[in-house]
C-alpha positions in Angstrom: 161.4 46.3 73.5 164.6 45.2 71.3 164.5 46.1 67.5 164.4 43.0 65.4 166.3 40.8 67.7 166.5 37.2 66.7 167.2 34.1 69.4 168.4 31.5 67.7 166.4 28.7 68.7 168.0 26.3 71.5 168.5 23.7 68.5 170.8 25.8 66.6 173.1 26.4 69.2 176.2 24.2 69.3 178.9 23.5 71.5 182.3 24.0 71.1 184.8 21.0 71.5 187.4 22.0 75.1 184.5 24.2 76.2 181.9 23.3 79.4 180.0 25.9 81.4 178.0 26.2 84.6 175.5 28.2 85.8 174.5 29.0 89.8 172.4 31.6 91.6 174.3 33.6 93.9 171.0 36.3 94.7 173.9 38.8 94.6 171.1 41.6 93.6 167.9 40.3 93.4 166.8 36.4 95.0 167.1 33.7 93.0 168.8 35.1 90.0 170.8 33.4 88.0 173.8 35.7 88.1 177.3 33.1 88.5 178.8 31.9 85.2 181.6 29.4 84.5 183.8 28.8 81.6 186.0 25.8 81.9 188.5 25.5 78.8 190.9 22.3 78.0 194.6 23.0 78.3 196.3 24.9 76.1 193.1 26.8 75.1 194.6 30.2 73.7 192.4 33.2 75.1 192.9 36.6 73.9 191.1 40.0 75.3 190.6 44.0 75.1 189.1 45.7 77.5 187.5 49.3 78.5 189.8 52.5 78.4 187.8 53.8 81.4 190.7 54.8 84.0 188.2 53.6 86.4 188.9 49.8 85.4 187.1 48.0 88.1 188.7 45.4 89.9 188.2 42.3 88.2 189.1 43.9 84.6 192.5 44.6 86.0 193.4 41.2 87.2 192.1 39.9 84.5 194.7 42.1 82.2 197.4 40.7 84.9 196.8 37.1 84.5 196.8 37.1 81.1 199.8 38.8 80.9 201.2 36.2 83.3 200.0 33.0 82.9 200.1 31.4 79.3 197.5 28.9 79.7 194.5 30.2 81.2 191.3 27.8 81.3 188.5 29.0 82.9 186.1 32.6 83.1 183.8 33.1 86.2 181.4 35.9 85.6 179.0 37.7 88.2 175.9 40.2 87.5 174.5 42.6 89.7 177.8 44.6 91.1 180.8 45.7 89.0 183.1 45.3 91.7 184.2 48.7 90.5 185.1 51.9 92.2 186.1 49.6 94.8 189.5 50.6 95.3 192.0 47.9 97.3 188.9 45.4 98.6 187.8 45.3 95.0 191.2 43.8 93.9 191.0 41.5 97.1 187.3 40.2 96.7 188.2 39.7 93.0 191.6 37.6 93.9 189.7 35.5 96.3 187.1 34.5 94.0 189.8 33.0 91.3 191.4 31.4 94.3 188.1 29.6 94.9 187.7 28.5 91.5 191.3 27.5 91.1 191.1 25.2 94.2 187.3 23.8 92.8 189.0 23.0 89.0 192.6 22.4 90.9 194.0 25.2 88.8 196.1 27.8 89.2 194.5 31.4 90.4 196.4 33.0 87.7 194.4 30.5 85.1 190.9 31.8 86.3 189.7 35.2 84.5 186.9 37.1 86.7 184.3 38.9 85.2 181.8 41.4 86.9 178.6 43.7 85.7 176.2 46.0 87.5 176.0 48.4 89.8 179.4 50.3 90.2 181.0 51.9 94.0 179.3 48.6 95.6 181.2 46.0 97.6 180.8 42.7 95.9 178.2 40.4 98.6 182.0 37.8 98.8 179.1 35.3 101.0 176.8 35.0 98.2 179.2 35.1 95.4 182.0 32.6 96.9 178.8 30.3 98.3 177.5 30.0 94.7 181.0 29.0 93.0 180.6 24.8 94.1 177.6 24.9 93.0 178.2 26.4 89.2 181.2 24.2 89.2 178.7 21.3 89.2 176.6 22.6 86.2 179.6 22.5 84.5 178.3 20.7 81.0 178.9 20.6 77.4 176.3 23.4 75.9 175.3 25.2 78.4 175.5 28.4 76.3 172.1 29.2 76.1 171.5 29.6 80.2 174.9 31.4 79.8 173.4 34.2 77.9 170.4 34.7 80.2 172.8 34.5 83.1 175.3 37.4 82.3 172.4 39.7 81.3 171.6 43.2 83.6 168.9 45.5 82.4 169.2 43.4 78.8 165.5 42.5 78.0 166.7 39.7 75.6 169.7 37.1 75.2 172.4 37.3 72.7 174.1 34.5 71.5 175.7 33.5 68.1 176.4 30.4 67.1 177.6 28.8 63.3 179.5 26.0 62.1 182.1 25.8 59.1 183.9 22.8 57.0 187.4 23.5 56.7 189.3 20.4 54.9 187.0 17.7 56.2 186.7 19.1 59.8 183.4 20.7 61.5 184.3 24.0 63.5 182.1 25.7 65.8 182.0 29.3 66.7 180.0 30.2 69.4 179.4 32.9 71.5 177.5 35.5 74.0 177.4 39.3 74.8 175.3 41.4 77.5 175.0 45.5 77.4 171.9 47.5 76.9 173.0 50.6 78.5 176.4 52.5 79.4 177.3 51.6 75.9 180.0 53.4 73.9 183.1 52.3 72.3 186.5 51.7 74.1 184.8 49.5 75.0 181.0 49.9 77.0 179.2 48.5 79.5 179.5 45.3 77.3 180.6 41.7 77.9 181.5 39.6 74.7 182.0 35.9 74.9 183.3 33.8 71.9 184.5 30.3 71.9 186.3 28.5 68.8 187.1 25.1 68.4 189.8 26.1 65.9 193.1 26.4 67.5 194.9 29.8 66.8 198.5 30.3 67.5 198.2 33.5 70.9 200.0 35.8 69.5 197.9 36.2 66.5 194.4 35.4 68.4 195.4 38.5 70.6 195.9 40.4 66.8 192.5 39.3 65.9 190.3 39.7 68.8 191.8 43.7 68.3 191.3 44.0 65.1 187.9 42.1 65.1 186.7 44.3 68.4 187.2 47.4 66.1 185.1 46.2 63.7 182.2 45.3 65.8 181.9 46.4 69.7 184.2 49.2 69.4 181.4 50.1 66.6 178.6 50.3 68.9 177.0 53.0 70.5 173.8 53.9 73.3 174.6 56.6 75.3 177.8 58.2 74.8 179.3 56.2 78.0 182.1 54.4 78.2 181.7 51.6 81.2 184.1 50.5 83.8 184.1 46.3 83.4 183.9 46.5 79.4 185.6 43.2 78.1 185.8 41.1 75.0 187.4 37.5 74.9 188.2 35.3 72.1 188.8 31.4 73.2 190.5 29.1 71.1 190.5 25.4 72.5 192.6 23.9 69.4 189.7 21.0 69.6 189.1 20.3 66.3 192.4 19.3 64.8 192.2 22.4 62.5 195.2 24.5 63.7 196.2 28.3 62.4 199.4 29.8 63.1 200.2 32.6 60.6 198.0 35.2 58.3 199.8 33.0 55.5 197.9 30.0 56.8 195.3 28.9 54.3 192.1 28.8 57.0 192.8 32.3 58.4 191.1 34.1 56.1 187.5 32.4 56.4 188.0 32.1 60.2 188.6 35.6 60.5 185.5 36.5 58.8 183.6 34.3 60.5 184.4 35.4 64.2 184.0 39.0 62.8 180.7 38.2 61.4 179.7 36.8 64.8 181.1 39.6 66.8 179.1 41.4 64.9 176.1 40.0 65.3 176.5 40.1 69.1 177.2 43.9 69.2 174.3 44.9 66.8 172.2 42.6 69.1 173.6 44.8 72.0 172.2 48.2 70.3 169.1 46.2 69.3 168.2 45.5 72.7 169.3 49.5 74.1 167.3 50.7 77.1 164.2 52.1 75.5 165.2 51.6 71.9 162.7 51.5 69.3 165.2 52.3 66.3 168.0 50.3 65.2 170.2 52.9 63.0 173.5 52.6 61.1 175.7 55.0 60.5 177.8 55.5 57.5 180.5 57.9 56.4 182.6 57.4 53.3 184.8 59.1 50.7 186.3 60.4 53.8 190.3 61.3 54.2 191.0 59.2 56.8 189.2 56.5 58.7 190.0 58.8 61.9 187.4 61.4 60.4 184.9 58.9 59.0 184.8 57.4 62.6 184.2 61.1 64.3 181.6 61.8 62.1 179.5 59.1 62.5 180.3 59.2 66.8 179.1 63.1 66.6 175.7 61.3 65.4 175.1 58.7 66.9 175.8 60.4 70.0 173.9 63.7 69.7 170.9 63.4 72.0 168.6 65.9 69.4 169.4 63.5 66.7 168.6 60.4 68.9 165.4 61.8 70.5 164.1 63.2 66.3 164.7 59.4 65.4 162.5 58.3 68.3 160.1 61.2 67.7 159.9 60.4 63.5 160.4 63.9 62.9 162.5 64.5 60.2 164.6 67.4 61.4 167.4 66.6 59.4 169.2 70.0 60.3 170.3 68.3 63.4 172.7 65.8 61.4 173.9 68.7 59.4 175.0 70.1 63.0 176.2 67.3 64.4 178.9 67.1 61.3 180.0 70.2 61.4 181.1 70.0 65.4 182.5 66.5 65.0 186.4 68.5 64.7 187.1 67.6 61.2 188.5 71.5 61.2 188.8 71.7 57.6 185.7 69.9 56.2 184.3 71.8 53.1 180.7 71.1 53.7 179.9 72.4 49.9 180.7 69.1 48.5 179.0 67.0 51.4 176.1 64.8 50.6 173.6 63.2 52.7 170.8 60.5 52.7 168.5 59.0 55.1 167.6 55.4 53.8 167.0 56.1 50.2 166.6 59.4 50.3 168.9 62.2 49.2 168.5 65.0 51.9 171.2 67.2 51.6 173.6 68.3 48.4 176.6 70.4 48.1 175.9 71.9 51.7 172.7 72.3 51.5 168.7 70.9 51.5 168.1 69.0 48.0 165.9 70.9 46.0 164.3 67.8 45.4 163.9 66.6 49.0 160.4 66.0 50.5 159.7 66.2 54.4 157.1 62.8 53.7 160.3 61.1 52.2 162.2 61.5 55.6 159.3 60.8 57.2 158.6 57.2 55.7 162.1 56.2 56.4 162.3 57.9 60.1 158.8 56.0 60.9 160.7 52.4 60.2 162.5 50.4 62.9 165.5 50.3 60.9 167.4 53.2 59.6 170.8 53.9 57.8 172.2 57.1 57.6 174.8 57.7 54.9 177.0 60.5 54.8 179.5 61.2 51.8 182.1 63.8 52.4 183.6 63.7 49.1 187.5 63.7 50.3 189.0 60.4 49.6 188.5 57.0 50.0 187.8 56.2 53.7 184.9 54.4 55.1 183.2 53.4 58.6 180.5 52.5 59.9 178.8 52.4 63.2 175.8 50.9 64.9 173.3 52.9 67.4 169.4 53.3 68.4 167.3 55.9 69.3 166.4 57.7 72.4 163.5 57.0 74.0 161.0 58.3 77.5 162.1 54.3 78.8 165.7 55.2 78.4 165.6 57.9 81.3 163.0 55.8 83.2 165.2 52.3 83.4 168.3 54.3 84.3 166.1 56.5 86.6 165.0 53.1 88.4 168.2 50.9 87.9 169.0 50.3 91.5 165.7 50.5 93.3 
């Protein structure tokens, strides 16, 4: 059951000018699914990416990182669920290199201008019959808003879509931002078994939409967290058709700032809606740890949280054994951490003070705020000036059960 995950209805959902996508069933897990997806950009779209760190990059991920690096004007995605095409060794590569050459030849592009996508299952050989059989036919969906079947179709063991969508007046131009994102499970930064979809109208020089979508992924799916498990296929694109007239070429440029913030703010969105919808989660919980040194710190103390399986299963449980926080601190290798002048609070409650329990601190306190479905945890270590924040759930009995079941 996701936390306080809100699908924008169908109405609010707007297309973005240079951008139409299709939508087939390949059955490449399960009959009938809808499990083939297909981005078709106008020219000179710019399209920027980061990807997983996992030295098990699965095929498509790496040829994706190749033809970006090789072909400046890429135009179209094709994304399939139901088998990672990873762990696949040298067939991998080949199934994933014949699929762009069959979308190529279906939009007469170049393979190199076709980006391939996969999620599920990983050490399976992609089904190439069902996959390459489906392609004609999500070529012929391809249409003008088509996002909302997009997010259903790129979903896995997600119980809910995510999609974003918002529109912004810059001089006396319209611009969309619009986008998608699967993951439920396998999720940790770097990236996680993730896939993040957003589409401008805006056109933004490459270069610098390649510094964004970085800079923005750090702020928003490298700040999410499930499991602890960094995924094979993890990958975030940022598409910038240049459709709108509005064009931004430099920091200096006067619409960078509020363009900037408003593909963050989406990104965000779609990577909290990721931990919202966790396998099993019942608890949406941020993470906060300021007044640190350095943001390096801040970022291992909130990880050594969010990731400690006693903290995550206490959330679930709404016990208030606090203790468990204090622990996972003080192994989080910030060596010289003088927990004397840490502090602590759970919501609105102060739980720990100069090292230790507040005096003042009531177990029916913790407990009110444990029992709701959305949690911050704020940690101050007193050391400088250093924030960050990041976004996880709790553990629940579902959690082992979904990933117990996954393939059968």
């Amino acid at each position: 059951m996701a936390v306080n995950l809100v699908i924008p209805p169908q109405s609010e959902i707007h297309a973005v000018k240079g951008v139409k996508i299709g939508i087939a069933s390949a059955g490449i897990r399960k009959a009938g699914n809808k499990d083939i997806t297909i981005f078709q950009f106008a020219p000179n779209t710019a399209i920027a990416g980061v990807f997983t760190t996992n030295r098990f990059k699965a095929a498509p991920v790496q040829l994706c990182e190749a033809h970006l690096a090789s072909d400046k004007d890429p135009q179209a995605l094709v994304i399939n669920t139901g088998n990672a095409n990873a762990g696949t060794g040298e067939p991998g590569l080949v199934d994933a290199r014949k699929t762009c050459e069959t979308v190529a030849e279906l939009l007469q592009l170049r393979p190199s201008q076709v980006l391939p996508f996969s999620t599920g299952v990983i050490l399976e050989p992609l089904p190439m019959e069902k996959l390459l059989g489906a392609l004609p036919a999500a070529v012929a969906d391809l249409q003008d808003n088509n996002w909302f079947n997009a997010a259903y179709s790129i979903m896995t063991t997600d119980t809910q879509p995510k999609i974003h969508s918002t529109q912004l007046q810059l001089e006396d131009q319209t611009i969309t931002i619009t986008g998608i994102s699967k993951g439920a499970g396998m999720i940790r930064p770097n990236m996680a078994t993730m896939l993040g979809f957003l589409a401008t109208d805006v056109g933004i020089a490459p270069d610098l939409l390649q510094e964004m979508t970085r800079a923005i992924a750090n702020k928003s799916f490298n700040r999410i967290t499930i499991d602890g498990d960094t995924s094979t296929n993890d990958s975030f694109v940022i598409a910038a058709t240049g459709q709108s007239g509005i064009h931004i070429d430099s920091v200096a440029n006067p619409h960078y700032a509020q363009v900037f913030q408003a593909l963050k703010e989406a990104a965000i969105d779609l990577a909290q809606k990721i931990v919202r919808d966790g396998e099993g989660a019942t608890k949406f919980i941020t993470i906060t740890v300021e007044k640190a040194a350095t943001s390096e710190e801040a970022r291992k103390i909130a990880y050594a949280i969010a990731h400690s399986p006693l903290v995550k299963t206490a959330f679930y449980a709404s016990d208030p054994n606090l203790g468990r926080i204090l622990a996972a601190i003080g192994y989080a290798g910030v060596t010289d951490l003088d927990v004397s002048q840490l502090r602590l609070w759970l919501g609105d409650v102060l739980v720990a003070i100069d090292g230790g329990r507040n005096p003042d601190y009531l177990e029916a306190d913790g407990k009110r705020v444990m029992e709701q479905s959305e949690i911050l945890v704020r940690v101050d270590l007193a050391r400088g000036e250093h924030s960050e924040t990041v976004y996880t759930c709790d553990f629940s009995h579902d959690y082992v059960s979904i990933n117990a079941d996954y393939r059968s």
